[in-house]
Structures are given as C-alpha cells and as structure tokens.
PDB file with SEQRES, HELIX, SHEET and CRYST1 records, atoms N, CA, C and O in Angstrom:
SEQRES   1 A   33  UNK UNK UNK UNK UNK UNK UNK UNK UNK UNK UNK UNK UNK          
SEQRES   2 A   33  UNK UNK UNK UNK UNK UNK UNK UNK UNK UNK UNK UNK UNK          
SEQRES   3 A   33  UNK UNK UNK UNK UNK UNK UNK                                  
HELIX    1 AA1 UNK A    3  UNK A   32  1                                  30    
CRYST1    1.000    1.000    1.000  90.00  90.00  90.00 P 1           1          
ATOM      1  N   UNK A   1       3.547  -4.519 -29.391  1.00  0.00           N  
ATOM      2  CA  UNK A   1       2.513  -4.495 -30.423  1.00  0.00           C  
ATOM      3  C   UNK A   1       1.337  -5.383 -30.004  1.00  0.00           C  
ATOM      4  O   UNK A   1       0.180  -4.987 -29.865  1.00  0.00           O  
ATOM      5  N   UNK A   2       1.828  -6.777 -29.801  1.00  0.00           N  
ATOM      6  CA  UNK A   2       0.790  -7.543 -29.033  1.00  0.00           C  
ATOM      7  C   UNK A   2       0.694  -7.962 -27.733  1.00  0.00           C  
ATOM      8  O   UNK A   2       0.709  -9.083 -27.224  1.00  0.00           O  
ATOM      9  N   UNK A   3       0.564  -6.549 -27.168  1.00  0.00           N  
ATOM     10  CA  UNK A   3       1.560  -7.108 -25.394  1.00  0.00           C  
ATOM     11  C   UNK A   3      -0.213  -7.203 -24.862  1.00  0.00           C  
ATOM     12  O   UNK A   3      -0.598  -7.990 -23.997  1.00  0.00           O  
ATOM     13  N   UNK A   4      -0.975  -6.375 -25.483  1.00  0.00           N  
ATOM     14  CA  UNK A   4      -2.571  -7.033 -24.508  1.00  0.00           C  
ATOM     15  C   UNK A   4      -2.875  -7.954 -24.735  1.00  0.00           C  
ATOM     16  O   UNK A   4      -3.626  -8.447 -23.893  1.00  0.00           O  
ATOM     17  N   UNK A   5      -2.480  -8.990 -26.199  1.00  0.00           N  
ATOM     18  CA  UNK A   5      -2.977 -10.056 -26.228  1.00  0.00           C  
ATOM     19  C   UNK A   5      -2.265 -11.032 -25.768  1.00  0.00           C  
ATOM     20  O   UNK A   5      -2.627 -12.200 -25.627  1.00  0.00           O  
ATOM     21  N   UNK A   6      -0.895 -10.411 -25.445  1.00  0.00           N  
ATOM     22  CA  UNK A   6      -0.164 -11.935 -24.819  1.00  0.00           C  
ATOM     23  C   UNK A   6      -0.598 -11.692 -23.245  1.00  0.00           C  
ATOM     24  O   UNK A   6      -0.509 -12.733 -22.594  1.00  0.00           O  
ATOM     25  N   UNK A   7      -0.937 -10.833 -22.679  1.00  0.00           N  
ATOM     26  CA  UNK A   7      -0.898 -10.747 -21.714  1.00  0.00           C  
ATOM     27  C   UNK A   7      -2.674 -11.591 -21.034  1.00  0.00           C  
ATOM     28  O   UNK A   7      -2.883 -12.153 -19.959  1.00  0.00           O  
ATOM     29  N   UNK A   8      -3.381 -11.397 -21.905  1.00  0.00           N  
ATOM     30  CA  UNK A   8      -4.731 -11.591 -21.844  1.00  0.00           C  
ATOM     31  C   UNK A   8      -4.248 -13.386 -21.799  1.00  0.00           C  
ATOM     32  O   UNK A   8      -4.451 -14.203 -20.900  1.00  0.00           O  
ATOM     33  N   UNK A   9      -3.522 -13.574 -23.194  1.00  0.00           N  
ATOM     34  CA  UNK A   9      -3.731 -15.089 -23.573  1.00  0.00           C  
ATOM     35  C   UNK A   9      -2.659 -15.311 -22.253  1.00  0.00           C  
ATOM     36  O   UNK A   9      -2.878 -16.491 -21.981  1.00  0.00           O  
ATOM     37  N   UNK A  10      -1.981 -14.997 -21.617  1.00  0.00           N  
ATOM     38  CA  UNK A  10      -1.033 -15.597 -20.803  1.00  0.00           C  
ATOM     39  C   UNK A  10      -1.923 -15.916 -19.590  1.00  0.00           C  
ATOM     40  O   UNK A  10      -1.910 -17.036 -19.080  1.00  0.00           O  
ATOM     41  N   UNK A  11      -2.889 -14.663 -19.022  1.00  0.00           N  
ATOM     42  CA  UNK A  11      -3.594 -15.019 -17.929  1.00  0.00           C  
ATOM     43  C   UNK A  11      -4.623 -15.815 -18.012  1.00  0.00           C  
ATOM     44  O   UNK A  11      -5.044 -16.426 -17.029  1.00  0.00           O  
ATOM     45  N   UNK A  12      -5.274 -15.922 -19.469  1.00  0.00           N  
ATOM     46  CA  UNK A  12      -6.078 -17.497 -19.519  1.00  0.00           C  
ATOM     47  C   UNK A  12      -5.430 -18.435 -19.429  1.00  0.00           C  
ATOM     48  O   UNK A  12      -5.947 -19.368 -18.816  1.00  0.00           O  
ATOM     49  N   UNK A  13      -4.232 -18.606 -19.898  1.00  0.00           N  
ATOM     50  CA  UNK A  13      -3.234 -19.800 -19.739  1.00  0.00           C  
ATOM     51  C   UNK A  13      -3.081 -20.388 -18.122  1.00  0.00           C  
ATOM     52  O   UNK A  13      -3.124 -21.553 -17.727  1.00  0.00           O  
ATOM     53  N   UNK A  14      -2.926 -19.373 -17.509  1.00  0.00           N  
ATOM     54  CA  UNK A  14      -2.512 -19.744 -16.260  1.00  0.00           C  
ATOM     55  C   UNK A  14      -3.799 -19.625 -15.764  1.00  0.00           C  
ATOM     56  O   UNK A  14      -3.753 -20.105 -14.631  1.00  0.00           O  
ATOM     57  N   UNK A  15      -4.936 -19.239 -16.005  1.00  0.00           N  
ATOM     58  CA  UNK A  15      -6.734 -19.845 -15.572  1.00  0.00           C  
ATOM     59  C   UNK A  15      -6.731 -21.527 -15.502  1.00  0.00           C  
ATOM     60  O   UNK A  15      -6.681 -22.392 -14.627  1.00  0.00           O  
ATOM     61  N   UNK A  16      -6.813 -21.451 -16.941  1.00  0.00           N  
ATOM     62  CA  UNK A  16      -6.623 -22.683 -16.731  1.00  0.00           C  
ATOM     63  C   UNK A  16      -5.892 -23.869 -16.422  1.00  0.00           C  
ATOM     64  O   UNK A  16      -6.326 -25.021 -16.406  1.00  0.00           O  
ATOM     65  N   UNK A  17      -4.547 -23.402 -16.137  1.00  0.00           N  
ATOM     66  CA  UNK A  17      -3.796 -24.833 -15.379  1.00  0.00           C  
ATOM     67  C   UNK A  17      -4.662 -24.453 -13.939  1.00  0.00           C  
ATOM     68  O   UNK A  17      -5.322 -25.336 -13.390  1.00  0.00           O  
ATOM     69  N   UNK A  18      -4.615 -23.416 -13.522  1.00  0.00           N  
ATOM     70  CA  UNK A  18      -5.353 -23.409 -11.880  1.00  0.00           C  
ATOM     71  C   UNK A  18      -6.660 -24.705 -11.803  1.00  0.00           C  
ATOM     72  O   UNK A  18      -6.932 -25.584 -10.986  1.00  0.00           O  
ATOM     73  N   UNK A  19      -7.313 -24.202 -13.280  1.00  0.00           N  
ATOM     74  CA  UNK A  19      -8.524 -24.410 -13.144  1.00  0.00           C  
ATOM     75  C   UNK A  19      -8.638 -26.374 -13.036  1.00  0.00           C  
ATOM     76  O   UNK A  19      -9.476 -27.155 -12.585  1.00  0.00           O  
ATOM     77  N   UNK A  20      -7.567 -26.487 -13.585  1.00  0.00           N  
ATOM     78  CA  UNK A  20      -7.083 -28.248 -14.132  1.00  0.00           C  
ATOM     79  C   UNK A  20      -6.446 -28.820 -12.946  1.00  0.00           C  
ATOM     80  O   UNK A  20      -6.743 -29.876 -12.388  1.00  0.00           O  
ATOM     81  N   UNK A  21      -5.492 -27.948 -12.622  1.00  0.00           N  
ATOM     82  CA  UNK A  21      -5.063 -28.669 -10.911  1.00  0.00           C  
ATOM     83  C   UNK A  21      -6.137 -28.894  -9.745  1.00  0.00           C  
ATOM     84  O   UNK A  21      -6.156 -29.871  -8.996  1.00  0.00           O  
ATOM     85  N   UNK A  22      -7.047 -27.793  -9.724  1.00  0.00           N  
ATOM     86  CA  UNK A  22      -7.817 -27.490  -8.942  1.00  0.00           C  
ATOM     87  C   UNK A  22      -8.894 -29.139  -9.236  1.00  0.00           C  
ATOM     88  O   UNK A  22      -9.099 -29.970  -8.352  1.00  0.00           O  
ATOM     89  N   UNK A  23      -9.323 -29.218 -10.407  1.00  0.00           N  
ATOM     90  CA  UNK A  23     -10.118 -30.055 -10.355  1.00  0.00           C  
ATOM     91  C   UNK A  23     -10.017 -31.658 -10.162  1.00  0.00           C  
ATOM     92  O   UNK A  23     -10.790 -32.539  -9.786  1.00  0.00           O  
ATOM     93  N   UNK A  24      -8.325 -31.578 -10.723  1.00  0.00           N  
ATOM     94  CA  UNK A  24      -7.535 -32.831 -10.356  1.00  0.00           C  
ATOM     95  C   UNK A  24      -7.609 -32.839  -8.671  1.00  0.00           C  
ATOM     96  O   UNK A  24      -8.314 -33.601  -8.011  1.00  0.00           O  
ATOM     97  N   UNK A  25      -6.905 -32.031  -8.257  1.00  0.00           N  
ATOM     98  CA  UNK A  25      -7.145 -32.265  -6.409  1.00  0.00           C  
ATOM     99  C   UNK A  25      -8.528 -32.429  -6.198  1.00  0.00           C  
ATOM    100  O   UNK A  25      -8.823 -33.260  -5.339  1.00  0.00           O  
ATOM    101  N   UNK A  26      -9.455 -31.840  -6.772  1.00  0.00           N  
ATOM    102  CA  UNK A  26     -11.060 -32.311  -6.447  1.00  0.00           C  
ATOM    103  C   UNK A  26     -11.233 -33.637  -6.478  1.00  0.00           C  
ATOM    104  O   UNK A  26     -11.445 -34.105  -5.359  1.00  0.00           O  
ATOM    105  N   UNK A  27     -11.221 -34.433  -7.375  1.00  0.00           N  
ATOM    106  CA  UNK A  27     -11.432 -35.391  -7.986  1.00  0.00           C  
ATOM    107  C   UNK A  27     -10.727 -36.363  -7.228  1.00  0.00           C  
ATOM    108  O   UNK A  27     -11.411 -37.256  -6.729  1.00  0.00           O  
ATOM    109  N   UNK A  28      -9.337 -36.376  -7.013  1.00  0.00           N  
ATOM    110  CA  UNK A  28      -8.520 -37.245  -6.163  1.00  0.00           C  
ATOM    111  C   UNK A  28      -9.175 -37.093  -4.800  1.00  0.00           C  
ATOM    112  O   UNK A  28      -9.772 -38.037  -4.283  1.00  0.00           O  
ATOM    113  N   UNK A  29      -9.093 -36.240  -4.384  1.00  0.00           N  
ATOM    114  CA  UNK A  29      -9.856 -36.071  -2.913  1.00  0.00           C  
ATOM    115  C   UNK A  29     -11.149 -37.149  -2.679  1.00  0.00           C  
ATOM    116  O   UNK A  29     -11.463 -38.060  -1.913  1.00  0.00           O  
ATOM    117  N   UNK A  30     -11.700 -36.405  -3.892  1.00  0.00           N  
ATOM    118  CA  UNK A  30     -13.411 -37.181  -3.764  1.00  0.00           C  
ATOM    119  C   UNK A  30     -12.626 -38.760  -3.650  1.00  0.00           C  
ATOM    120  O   UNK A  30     -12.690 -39.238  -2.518  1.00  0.00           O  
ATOM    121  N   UNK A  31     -12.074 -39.404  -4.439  1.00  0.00           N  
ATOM    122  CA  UNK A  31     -11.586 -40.894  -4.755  1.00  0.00           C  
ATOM    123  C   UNK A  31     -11.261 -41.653  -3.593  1.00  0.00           C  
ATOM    124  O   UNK A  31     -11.608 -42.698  -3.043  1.00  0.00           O  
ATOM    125  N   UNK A  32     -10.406 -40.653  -3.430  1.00  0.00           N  
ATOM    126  CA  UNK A  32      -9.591 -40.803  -2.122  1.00  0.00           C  
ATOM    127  C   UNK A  32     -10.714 -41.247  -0.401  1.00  0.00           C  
ATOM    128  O   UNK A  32     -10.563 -42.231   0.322  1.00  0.00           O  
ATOM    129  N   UNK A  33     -11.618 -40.246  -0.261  1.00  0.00           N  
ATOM    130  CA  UNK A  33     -12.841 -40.522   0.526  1.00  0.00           C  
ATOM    131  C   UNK A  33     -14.067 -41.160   0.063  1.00  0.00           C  
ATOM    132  O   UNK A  33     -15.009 -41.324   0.839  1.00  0.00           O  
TER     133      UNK A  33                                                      
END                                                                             
C-alpha cells in the first residue's frame, strides 16, 4: 500500500547517512591536515 513511500523514505534515509559519513570523513581529514 505504502511500498513507494517506504521505499522513497528508505532511499532518503540512506542519502543521508552517506551524506553525514561523507562529511564527517571530510571534516576529519581537513583536521587531520
């Protein structure tokens, strides 16, 4: 019944942890050098 919206909300979900790890390793990196 709500399989496009879980599916939609699932792949923003997992956008954004990418998007949060991604910027954490940015950030540490930058610190880091």
């Amino acid at each position: 019944m709500h399989s496009r919206w879980l599916s939609g909300n699932f792949v923003s979900t997992i956008g954004a942890i990418i998007l949060i790890a991604v910027v954490n390793l940015f950030q540490h990196g930058k610190k880091r050098s």
